[in-house]
TORSEKE-999346 format. One line per 4 residues: number of its first residue (from 1); their letters; for each residue x, y, z of C-alpha. Coordinates in Angstrom, 3 decimals. Layout:
N
NUM	A	X/Y/Z ~ ... .
//
This chain:
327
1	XXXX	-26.811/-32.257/-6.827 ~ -29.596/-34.193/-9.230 ~ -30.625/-29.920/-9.805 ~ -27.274/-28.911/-10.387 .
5	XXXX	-26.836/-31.659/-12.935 ~ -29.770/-30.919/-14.961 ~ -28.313/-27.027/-14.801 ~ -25.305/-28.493/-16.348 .
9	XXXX	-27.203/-30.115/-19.052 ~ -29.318/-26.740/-19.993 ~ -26.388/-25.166/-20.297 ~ -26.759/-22.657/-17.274 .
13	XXXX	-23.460/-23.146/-15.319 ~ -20.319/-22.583/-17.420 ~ -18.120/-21.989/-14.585 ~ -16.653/-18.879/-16.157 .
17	XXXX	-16.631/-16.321/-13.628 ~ -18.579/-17.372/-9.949 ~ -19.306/-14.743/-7.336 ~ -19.455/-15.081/-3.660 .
21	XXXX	-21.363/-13.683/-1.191 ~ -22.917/-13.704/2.422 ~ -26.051/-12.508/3.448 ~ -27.633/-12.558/7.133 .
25	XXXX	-30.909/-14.313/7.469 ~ -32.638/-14.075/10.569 ~ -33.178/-16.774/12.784 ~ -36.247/-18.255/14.353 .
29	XXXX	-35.331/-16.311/17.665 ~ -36.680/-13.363/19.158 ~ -34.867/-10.064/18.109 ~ -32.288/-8.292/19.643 .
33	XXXX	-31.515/-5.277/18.300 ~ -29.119/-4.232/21.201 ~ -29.338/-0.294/20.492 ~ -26.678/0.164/23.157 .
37	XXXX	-24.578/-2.465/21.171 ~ -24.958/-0.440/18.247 ~ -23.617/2.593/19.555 ~ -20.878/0.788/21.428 .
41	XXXX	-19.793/-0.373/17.898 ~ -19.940/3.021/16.506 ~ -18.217/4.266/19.646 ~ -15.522/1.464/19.236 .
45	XXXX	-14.904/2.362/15.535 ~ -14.901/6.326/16.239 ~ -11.816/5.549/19.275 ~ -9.628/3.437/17.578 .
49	XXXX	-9.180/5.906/14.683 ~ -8.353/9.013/17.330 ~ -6.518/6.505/19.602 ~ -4.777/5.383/15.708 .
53	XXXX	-4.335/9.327/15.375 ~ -2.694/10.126/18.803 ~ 0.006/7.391/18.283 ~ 0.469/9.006/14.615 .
57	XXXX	0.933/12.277/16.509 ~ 2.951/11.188/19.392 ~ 5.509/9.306/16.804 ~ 6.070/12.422/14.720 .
61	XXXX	6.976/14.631/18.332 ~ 8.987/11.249/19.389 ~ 10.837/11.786/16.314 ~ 11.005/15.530/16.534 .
65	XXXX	12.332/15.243/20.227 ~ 15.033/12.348/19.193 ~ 16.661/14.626/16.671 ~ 16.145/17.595/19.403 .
69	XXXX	17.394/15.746/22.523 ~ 18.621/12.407/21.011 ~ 17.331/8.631/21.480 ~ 18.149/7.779/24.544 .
73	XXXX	15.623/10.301/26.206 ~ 11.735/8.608/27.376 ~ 8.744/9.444/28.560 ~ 7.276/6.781/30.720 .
77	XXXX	4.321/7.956/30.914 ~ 0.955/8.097/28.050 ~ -0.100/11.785/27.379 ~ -3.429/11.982/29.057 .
81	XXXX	-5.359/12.514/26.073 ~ -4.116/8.815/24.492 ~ -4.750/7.285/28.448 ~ -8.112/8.310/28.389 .
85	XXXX	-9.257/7.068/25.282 ~ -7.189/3.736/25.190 ~ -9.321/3.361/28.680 ~ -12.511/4.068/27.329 .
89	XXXX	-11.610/1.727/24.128 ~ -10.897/-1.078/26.783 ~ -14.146/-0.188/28.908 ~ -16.071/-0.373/25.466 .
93	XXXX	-15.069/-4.017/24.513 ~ -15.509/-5.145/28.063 ~ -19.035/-4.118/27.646 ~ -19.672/-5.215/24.394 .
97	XXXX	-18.448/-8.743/25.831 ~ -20.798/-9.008/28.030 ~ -23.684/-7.820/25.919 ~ -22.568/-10.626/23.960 .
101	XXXX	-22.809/-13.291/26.408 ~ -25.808/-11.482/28.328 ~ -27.863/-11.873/24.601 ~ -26.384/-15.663/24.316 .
105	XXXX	-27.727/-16.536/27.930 ~ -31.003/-15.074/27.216 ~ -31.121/-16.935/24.670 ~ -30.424/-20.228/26.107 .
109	XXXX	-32.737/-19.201/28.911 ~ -35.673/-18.474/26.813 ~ -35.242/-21.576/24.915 ~ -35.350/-23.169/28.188 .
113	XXXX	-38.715/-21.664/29.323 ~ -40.466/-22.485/25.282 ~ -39.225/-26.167/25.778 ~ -41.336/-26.087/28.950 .
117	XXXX	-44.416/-24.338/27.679 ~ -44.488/-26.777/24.953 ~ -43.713/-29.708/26.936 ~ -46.677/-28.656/29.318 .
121	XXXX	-49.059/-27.626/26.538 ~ -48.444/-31.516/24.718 ~ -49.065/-33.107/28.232 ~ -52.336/-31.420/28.414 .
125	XXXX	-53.040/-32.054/24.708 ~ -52.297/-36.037/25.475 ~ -54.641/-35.596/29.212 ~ -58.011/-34.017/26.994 .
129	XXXX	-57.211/-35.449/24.209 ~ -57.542/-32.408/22.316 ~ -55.828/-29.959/20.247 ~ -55.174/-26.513/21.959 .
133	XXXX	-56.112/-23.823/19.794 ~ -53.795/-21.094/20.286 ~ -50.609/-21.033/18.377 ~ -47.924/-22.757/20.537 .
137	XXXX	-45.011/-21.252/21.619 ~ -41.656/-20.907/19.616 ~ -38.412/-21.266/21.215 ~ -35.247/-19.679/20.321 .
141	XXXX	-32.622/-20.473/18.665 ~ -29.584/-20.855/21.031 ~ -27.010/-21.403/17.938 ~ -27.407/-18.403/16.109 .
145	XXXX	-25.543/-15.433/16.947 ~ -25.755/-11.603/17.128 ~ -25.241/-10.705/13.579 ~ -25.101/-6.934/11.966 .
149	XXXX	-27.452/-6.959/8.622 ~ -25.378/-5.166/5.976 ~ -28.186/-4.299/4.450 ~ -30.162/-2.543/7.491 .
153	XXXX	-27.545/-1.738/9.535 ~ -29.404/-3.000/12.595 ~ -28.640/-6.268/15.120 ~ -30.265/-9.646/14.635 .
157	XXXX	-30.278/-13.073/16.081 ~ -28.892/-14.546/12.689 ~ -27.291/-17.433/10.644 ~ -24.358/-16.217/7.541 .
161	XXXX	-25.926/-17.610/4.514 ~ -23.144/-18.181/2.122 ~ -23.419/-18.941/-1.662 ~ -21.430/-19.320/-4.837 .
165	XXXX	-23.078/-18.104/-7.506 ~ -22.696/-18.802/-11.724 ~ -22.589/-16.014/-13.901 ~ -23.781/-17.718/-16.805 .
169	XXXX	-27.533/-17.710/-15.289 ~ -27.374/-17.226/-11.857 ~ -27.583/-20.750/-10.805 ~ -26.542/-21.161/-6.757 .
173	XXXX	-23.336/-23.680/-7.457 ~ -22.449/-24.067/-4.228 ~ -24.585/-23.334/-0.587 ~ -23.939/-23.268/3.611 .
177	XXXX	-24.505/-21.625/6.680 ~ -22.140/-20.269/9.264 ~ -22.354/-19.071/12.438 ~ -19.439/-16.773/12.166 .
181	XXXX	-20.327/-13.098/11.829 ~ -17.870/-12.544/8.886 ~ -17.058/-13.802/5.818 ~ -13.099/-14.217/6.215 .
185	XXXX	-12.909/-18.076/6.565 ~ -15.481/-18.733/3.950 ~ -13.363/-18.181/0.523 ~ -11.437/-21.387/0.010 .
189	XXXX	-14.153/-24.177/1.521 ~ -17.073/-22.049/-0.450 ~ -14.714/-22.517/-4.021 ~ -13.607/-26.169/-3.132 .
193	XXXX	-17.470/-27.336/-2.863 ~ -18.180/-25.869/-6.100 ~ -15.461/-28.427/-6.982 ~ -16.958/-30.895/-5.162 .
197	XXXX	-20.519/-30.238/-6.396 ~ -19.706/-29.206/-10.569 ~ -16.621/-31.298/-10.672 ~ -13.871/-28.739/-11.638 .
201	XXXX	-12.911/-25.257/-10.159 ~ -13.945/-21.900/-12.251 ~ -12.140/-19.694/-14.267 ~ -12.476/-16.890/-11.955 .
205	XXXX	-13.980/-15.876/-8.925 ~ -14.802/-12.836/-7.472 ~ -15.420/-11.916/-3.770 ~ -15.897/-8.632/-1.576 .
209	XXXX	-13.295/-7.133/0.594 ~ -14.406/-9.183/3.875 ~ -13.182/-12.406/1.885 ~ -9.670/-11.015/1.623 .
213	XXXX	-6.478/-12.394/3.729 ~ -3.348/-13.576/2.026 ~ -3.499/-17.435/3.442 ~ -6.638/-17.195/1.295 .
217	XXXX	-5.686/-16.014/-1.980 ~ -2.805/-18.096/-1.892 ~ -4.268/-21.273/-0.882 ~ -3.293/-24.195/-2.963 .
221	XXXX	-6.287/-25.095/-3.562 ~ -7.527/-22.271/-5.544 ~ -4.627/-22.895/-7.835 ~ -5.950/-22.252/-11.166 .
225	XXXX	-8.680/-20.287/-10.048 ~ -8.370/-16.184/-11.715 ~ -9.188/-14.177/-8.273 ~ -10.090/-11.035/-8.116 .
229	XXXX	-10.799/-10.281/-4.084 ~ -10.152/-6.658/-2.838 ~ -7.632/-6.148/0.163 ~ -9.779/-2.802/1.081 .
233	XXXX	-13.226/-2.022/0.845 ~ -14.126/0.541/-1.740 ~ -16.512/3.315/-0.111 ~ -19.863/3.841/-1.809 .
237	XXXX	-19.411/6.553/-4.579 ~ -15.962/6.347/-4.551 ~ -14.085/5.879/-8.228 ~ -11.417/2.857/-8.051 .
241	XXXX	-8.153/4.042/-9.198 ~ -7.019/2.912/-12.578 ~ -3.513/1.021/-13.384 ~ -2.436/0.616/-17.527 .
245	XXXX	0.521/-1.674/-16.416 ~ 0.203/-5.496/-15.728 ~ 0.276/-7.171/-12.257 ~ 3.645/-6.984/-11.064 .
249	XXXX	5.651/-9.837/-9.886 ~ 7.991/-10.371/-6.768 ~ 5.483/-7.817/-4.508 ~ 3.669/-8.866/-1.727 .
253	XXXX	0.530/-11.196/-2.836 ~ -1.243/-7.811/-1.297 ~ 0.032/-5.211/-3.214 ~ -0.258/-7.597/-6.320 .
257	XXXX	-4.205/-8.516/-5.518 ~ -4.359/-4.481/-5.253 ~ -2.568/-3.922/-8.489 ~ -4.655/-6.660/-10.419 .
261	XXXX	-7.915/-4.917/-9.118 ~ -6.867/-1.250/-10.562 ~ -6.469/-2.752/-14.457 ~ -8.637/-2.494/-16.891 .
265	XXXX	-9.614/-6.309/-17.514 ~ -9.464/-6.658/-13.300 ~ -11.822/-3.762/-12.882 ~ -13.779/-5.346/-15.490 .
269	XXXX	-14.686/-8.424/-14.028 ~ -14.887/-7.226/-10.673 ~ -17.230/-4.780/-11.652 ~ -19.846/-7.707/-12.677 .
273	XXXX	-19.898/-9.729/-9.016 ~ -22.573/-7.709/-7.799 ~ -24.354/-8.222/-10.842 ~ -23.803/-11.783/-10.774 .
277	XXXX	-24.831/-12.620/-6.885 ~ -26.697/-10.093/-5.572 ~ -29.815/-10.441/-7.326 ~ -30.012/-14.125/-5.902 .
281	XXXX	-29.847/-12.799/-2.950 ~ -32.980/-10.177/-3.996 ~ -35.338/-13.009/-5.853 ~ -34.594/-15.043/-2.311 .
285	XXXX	-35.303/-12.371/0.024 ~ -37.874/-10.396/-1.705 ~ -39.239/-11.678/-4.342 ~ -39.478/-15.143/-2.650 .
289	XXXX	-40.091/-13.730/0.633 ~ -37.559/-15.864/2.596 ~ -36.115/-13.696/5.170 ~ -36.567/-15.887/8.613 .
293	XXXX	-35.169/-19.603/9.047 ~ -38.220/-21.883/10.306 ~ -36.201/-24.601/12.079 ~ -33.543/-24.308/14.414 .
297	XXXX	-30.033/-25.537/14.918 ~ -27.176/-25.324/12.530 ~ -27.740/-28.349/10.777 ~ -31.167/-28.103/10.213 .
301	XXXX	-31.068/-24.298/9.226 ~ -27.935/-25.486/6.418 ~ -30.381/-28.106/5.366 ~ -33.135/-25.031/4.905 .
305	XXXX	-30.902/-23.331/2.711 ~ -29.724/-26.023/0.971 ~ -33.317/-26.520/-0.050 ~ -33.860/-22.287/-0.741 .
309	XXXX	-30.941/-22.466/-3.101 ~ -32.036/-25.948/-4.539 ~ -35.540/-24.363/-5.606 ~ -33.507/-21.356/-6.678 .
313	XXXX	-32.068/-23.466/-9.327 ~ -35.283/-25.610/-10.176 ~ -36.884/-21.696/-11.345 ~ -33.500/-20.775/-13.186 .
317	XXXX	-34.111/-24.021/-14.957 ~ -37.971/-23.426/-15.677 ~ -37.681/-19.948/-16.963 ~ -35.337/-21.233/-19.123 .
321	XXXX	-37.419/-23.389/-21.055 ~ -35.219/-26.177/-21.402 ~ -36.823/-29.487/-21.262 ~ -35.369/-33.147/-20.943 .
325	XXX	-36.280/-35.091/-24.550 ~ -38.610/-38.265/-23.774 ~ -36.752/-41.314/-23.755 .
//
């Protein structure tokens, strides 16, 4: 708060437009990758679009065979085809389930056995009285999750690093950590902290697609707050459509958020949210080389990035030269 103030004073939040964003950050666990978890995913994914296709099919031939035969005639029974893969769909997620909970007690187990090794290895430190030299051991994190890194595609035991991010400079407004795997619930207590933090809500505010639900965007307390948050998400390379009329009223809050997003002065500023948060994200990451919590536990992990984002700030604030007159 005492950084974010002096921020303030420099003239480096202006609460214009804020960005928000996610970003996975590794715990201090042992990896699991879960190849087979992968490729259940991908499986998942690849089965619920033919399954989605197959009931597109059999609807059109329901239809066709209504006007043919009329309404009252049924089939009872799912075309094999559909059977099949709605059973393999079910098989999948059953599986993934227990991947799931398998990683989560492995977890918890090997937590277990580091508490014991170091346990042990401080009794024997306290008996000699001396320091053993080896590095002692580390034990997992039981309350992070399996997490898929959107940047490397791959499976990590992981925290959801959330922050709100200033346009003006780049200064972190607003920080936590989550141990859900998405983003969904994040968008209304992420904007209400910068509230709480900065004192007043932003202009506008700009979020990805995983953000997105209609409970959100209509939330009263982002009222007064200029959203842009995309229902969809836009596939790389592909060109948004464009719109020349304004937002329409009386439409679903969907169709209107959709709209909004296609016009020139909506495409405009959500054009700039990558620009805004994302290279926060790279300074942190890369430049700063912070890609692994040290401590453990949600509350001490939130803590961890509270203090990432606070230094964050503290070399916005440097770089910018600005310096408090002597008293």
């Amino acid at each position: 708060m005492q950084v974010l103030r002096l921020c303030q004073k420099a003239g480096l939040v202006r609460l214009g437009h804020l960005a928000l964003a996610g970003t996975k950050v590794r715990a201090n666990a042992s990896k699991h990758k879960a190849m087979s978890y992968e490729r259940m995913l991908e499986t998942e994914k690849r089965l619920e679009e033919e399954v989605a296709k197959l009931l597109a099919k059999a609807q059109t031939v329901d239809a066709a065979e209504d006007e043919q035969s009329g309404k009252d005639r049924r089939g009872d029974e799912l075309p094999a085809e559909l059977a099949r893969r709605e059973s393999r769909l079910a098989k999948i997620r059953e599986a993934k389930a227990a991947l799931e909970q398998e990683a989560k007690d492995r977890a918890a187990r090997d937590a277990e056995t580091a508490r014991a090794k170091i346990e042990e290895r401080r009794r024997k430190e306290e008996e000699t009285g001396k320091k053993i030299g080896s590095r002692p051991p580390e034990a997992p994190d039981p309350e992070s999750r399996i997490m898929k890194d959107g940047a490397t595609k791959g499976f990590e035991q992981a925290y959801n690093a959330q922050a709100v991010v200033d346009g003006e400079a780049q200064v972190i407004v607003a920080s936590a950590v989550t141990q859900q795997t998405n983003d969904k619930q994040q968008l209304v207590p992420m904007l209400t902290k910068v509230e709480e933090n900065v004192g007043r809500l932003p202009e506008k505010a700009s979020a990805d697609a995983g953000y997105f639900s209609e409970a959100n965007v209509t939330d009263p307390k982002l009222r007064g707050i200029d959203l842009h948050v995309p229902p969809d998400r836009q596939k790389p390379g592909q060109a948004a459509e464009e719109a020349n009329e304004p937002t329409p009223h009386g439409v679903p809050t969907i169709d209107q958020m959709r709209h909004k997003l296609k016009t020139a002065e909506g495409r405009a500023v959500y054009k700039t949210r990558k620009q805004i948060v994302e290279p926060g994200f790279g300074q942190i990451k890369e430049a700063r080389r912070f890609s692994r919590f040290s401590f453990q536990g949600l509350k001490k992990v939130a803590a961890e990035w509270n203090l990432i984002c606070l230094t964050h700030n503290l070399l916005k604030l440097f770089r910018s030269g600005w310096a408090t007159l002597p008293a």
